[in-house]
N, C-alpha and C positions, 0 to 999 in steps of 0.2 A: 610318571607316576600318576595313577588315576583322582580323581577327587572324590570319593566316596559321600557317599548322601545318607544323612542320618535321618532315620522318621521320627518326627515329634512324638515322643510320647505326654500322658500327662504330665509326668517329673520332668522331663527334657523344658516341658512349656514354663512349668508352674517356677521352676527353678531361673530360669533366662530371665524371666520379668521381674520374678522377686530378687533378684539381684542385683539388680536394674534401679529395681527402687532404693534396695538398701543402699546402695552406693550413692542415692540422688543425683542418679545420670536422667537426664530426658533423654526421650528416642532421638531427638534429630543429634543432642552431640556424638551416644554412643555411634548412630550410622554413619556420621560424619568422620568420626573419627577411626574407626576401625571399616570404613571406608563398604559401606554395606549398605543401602539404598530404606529409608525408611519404612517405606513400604515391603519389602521383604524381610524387615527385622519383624514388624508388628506381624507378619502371617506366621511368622518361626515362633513366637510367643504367643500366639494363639494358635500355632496349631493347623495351620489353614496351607503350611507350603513346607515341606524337606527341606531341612538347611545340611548345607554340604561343611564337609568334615574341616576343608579351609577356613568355612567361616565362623563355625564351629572355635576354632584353635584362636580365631581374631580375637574373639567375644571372651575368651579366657584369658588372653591375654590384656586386655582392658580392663577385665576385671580382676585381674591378679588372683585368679582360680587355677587348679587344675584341669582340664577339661572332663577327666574323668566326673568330676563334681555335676556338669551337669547332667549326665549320662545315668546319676542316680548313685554315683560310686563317692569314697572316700579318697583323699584329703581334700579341704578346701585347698590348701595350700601347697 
């Protein structure tokens, strides 16, 4: 099955970070944790590098979102 790569949009960005914060994750636990390299967390939150649909689905799951959520779509939950 392929890994499909999602382009950041503004909402894709604006949404990863502020959720981020809302939940009072720092960068190093969420990438530590959902096992995702710091440094390509912070370019997918700004925007700077395509995060793929795998990592995508980690990051929602940590945050006990939908992934649609970041995507710009409804439910949170």
């Amino acid at each position: 099955m392929p890994n499909y790569v999602v382009y950041g949009t503004e909402s894709l960005m604006r949404r990863l970070r502020e959720h981020r914060f809302r939940l009072g994750f720092s960068l190093n636990y969420v990438a530590t944790t959902a096992d995702i390299s710091a440094d390509d967390l912070t370019q997918y939150e700004y925007g700077k590098k395509p995060i793929t649909q795998e990592e995508l689905l980690k990051l929602a799951k940590l945050y006990k979102v939908s992934p649609t959520y970041f995507l710009g779509g409804l439910p949170l939950y």
